[in-house]
C-alpha positions as a printed NumPy array, in Angstrom:
array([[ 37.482, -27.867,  85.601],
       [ 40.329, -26.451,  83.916],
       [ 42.808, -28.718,  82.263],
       [ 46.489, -27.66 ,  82.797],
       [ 49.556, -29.264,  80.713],
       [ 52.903, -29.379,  82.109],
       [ 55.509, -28.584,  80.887],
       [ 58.994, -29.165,  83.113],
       [ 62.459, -27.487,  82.11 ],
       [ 65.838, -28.351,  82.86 ],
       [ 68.135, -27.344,  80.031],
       [ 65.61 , -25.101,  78.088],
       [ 64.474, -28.962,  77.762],
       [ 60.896, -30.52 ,  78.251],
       [ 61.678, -32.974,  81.034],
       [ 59.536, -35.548,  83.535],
       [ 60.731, -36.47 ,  86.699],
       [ 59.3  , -39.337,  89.332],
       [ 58.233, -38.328,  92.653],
       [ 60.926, -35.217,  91.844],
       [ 63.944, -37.032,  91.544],
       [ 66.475, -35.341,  88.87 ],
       [ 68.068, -38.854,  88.356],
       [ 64.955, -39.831,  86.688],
       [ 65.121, -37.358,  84.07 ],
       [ 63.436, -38.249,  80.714],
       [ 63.575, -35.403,  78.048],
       [ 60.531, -35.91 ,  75.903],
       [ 61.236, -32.326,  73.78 ],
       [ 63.927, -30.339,  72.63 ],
       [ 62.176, -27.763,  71.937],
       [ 59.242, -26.347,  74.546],
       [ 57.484, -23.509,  72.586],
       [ 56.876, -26.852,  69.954],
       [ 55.08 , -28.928,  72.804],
       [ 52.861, -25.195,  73.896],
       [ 52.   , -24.815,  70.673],
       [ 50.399, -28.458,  70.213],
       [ 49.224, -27.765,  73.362],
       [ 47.29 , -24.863,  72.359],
       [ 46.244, -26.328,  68.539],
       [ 44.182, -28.78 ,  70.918],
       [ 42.   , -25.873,  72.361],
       [ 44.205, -25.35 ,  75.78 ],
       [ 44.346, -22.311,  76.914],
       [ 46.332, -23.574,  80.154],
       [ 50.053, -23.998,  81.255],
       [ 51.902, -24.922,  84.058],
       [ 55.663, -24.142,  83.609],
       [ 58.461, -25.241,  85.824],
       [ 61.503, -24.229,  86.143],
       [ 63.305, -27.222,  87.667],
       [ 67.042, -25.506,  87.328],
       [ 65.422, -22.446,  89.533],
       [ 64.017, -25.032,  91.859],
       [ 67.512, -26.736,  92.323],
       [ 69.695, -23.04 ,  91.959],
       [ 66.905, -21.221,  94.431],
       [ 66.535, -18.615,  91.919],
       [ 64.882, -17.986,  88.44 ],
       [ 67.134, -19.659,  85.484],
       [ 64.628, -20.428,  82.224],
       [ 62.971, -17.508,  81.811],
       [ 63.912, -17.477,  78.375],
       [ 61.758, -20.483,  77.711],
       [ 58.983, -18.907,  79.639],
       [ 59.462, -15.548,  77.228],
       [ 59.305, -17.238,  74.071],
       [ 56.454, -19.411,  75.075],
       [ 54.318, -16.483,  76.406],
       [ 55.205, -14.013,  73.236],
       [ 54.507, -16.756,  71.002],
       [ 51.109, -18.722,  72.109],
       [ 48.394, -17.281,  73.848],
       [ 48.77 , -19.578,  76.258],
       [ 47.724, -18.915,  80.243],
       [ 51.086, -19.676,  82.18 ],
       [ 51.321, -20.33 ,  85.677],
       [ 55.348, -20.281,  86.268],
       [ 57.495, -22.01 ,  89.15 ],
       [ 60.556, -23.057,  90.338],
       [ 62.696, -21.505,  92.307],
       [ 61.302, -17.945,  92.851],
       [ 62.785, -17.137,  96.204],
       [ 62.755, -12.796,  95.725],
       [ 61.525,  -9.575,  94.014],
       [ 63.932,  -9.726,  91.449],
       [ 62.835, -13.409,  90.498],
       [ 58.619, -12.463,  90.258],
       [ 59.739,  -9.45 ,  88.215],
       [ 61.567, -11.111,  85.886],
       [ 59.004, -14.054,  85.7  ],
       [ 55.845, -11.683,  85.428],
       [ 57.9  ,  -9.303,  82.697],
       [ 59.091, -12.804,  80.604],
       [ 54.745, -13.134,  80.215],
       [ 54.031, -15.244,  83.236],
       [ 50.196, -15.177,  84.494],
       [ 50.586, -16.353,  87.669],
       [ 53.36 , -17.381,  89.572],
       [ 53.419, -20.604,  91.642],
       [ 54.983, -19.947,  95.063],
       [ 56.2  , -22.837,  97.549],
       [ 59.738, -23.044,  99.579],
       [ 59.526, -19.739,  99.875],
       [ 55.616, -19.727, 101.522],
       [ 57.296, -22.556, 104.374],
       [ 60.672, -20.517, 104.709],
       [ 59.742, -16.605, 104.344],
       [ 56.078, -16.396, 105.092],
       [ 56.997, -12.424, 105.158],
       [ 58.236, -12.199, 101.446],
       [ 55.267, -14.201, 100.375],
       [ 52.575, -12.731, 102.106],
       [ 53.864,  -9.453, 100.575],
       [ 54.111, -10.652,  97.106],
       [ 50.25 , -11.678,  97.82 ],
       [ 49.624,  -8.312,  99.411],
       [ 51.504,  -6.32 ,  96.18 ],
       [ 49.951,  -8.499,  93.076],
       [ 46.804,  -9.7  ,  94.575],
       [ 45.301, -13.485,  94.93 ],
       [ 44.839, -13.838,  91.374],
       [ 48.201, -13.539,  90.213],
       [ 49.538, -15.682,  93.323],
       [ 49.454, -19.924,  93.5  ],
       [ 49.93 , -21.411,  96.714],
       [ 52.301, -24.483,  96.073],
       [ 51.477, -26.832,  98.531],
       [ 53.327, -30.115,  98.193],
       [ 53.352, -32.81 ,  99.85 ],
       [ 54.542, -36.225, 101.672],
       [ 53.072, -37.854, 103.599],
       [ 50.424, -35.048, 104.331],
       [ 54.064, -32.801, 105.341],
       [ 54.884, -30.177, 103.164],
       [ 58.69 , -30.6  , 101.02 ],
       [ 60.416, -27.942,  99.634],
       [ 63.555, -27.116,  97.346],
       [ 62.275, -29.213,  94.213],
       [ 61.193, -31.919,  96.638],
       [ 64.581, -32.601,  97.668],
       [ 63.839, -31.909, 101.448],
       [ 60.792, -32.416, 103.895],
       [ 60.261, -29.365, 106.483],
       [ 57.635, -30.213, 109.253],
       [ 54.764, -28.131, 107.943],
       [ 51.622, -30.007, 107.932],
       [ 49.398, -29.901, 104.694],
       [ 46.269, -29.188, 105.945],
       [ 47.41 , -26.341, 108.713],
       [ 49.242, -24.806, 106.122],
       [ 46.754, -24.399, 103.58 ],
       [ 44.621, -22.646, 106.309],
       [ 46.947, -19.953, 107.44 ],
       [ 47.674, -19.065, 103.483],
       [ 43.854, -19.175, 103.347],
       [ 43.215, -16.806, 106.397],
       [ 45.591, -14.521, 104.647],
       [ 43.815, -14.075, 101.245],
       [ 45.357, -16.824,  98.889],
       [ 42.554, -18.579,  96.597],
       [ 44.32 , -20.555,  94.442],
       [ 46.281, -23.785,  95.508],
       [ 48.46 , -26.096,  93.563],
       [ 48.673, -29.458,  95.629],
       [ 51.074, -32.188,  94.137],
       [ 50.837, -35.677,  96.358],
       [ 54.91 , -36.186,  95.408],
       [ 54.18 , -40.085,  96.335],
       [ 52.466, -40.124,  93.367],
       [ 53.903, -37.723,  90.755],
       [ 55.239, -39.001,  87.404],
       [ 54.08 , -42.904,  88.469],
       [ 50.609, -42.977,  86.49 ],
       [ 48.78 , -44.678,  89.35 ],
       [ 46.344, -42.273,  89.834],
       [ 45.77 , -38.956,  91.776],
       [ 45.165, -38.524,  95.508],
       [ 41.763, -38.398,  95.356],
       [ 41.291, -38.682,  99.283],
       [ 43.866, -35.925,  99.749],
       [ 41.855, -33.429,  98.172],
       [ 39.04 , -34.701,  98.907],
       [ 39.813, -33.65 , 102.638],
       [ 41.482, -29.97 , 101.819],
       [ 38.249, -29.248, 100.249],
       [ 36.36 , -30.547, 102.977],
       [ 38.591, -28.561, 105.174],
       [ 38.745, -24.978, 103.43 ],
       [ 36.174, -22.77 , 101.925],
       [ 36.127, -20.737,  99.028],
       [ 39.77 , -22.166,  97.657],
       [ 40.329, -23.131,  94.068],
       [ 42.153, -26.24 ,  94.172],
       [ 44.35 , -27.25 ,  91.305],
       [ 45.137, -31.673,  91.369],
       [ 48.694, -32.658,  90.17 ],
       [ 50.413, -35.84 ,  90.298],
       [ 49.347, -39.201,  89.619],
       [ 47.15 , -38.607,  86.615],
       [ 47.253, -41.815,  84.619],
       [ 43.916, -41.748,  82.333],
       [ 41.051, -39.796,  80.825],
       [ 38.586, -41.097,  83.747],
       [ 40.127, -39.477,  86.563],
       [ 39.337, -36.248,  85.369],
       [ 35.762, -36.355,  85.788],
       [ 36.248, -37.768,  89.449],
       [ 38.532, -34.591,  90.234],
       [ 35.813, -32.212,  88.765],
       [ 33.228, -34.302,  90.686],
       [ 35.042, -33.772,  93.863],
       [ 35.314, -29.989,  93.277],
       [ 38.842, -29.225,  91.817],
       [ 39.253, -26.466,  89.742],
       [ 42.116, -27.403,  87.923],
       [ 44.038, -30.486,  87.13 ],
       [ 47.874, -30.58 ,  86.076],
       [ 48.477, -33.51 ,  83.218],
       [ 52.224, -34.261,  82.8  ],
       [ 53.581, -37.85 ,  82.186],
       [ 50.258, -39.063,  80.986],
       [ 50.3  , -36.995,  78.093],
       [ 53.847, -37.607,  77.313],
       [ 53.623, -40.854,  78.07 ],
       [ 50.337, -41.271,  75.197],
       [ 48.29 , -42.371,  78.342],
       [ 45.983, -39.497,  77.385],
       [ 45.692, -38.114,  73.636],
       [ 45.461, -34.714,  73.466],
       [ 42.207, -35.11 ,  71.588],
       [ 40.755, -36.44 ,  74.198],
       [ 41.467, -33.345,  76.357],
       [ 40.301, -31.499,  73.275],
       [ 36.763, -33.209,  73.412],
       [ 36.483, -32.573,  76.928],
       [ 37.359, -28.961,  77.047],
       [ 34.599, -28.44 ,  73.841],
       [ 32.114, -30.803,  75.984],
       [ 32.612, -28.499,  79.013],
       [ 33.442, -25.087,  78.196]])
C-alpha cells in the first residue's frame, strides 16, 4: 500500500482543515517545498497536493507551489482543487503534476471529465469521490449534491477510471480513525479499482488494516502534523514493504 502525505495550500501555505471547513484553518508551514522535502528524506515517493484556494475560486490558483515542489523533489504528485477546465489540467500537468485529482467537476460536467479521461488516459486521472453520509459533496466540501457514493463510483468505473480517492469528510482532520466499513463496501462493490483511504487517519495501526482490506493508497494529513505518526515510522514501513 502506498503511503501518500498531504499537503493542503491556501496562501502558498501548508494548511489542515476539519471535515473541510476554512474556519478551521491551522497553518502548520510557511513554506511547502520544506515539508516535501522532509517528506521525501523519509523515503516517500508520494504526494497529494491540494489546492484549497482553486477549490473555493473553481479554478487553478497555487500552481506555483505545485511547480517548485515538482522541479525541486522527485516527488510523485497527485494535484487537486479546483480544476474545473482544459486550461486548469494544462497548467497543473505543465507545473509537474502526475496525476490530477478530479471531483466537482466528475458530479457537474461528466462530459469534460470523461474527456479529460478519454485524452490523458486512467493513469494520469483520480476519481475524487467524497463523501457524506455515503452522498457525494462538492466545491471544497462546502455543498452536498445528491449523487450517491457507491452508484457513482460505478459509472466512473464502467467508463475506464482505476484510480479513486475517497475522503469520508465526517471524519477528515478529527484523528478518530478512517472509514474502514466505507471502503470496505466500495471494494466489495467494484472490481479492478485502486482505492486510495483519506480522512480519519489517527495512528500507525490503521495502516495495516487499510492494506489488509485492499487499499492501495492511504492519504496521511493531520496525523503527521499533528506528531500522531513520526515520519520514521512511515519510513520503516515503506523499507518493511517495498
Amino acid at each position: 500500500m502506498r503511503l501518500i502525505p498531504a499537503i493542503d495550500i491556501i496562501e502558498g501555505k501548508c494548511v489542515r482543515l476539519s471535515k473541510g471547513d476554512y474556519d478551521t484553518k491551522k497553518i502548520y508551514n510557511e513554506n511547502p517545498l520544506e515539508v516535501a522535502k522532509e517528506f521525501e528524506a523519509h523515503g516517500i515517493r508520494y504526494l497529494h497536493l491540494v489546492d484549497l484556494d482553486g477549490a473555493k475560486s473553481k479554478h487553478i490558483v497555487n500552481h506555483k507551489v505545485l511547480e517548485t515542489i515538482a522541479s525541486k523533489t522527485n516527488l510523485q504528485i497527485d494535484f487537486g482543487g479546483g480544476l474545473k477546465t482544459d486550461k486548469d489540467l494544462r497548467i497543473a500537468f505543465e507545473s509537474g503534476a502526475h496525476q490530477i485529482t478530479g471531483g466537482s467537476i466528475a458530479v457537474r460536467d461528466q462530459e469534460t471529465f470523461l474527456s479529460w479521461l478519454k485524452n490523458f488516459g486512467p493513469d494520469k486521472i483520480i476519481l475524487g469521490a467524497d463523501a457524506n453520509n455515503e452522498k457525494i459533496a462538492v466545491s471544497g466540501w462546502q455543498e452536498e449534491s445528491e449523487q450517491e457514493l457507491l452508484p457513482f463510483i460505478q459509472f466512473y468505473q464502467k467508463a475506464g477510471i482505476v484510480y479513486v480517492i475517497c475522503t469520508d469528510i465526517s471524519k477528515d482532520g478529527m484523528l478518530q480513525g478512517p472509514a474502514f466499513e466505507l471502503y470496505k463496501k466500495i471494494l466489495d462493490n467494484t472490481s479492478d479499482i485502486k482505492l486510495i483511504a483519506s480522512g480519519g487517519i489517527s495512528s500507525f495501526d490503521e495502516l495495516p488494516k487499510l492494506a489488509e482490506i485492499g487499499c492501495d493508497g492511504t492519504i496521511i494529513g493531520k496525523a503527521i502534523y499533528e506528531n500522531r505518526i513520526s515520519l520514521k515510522q512511515l519510513e520503516h514501513y515503506i523499507l518493511e514493504n517495498g
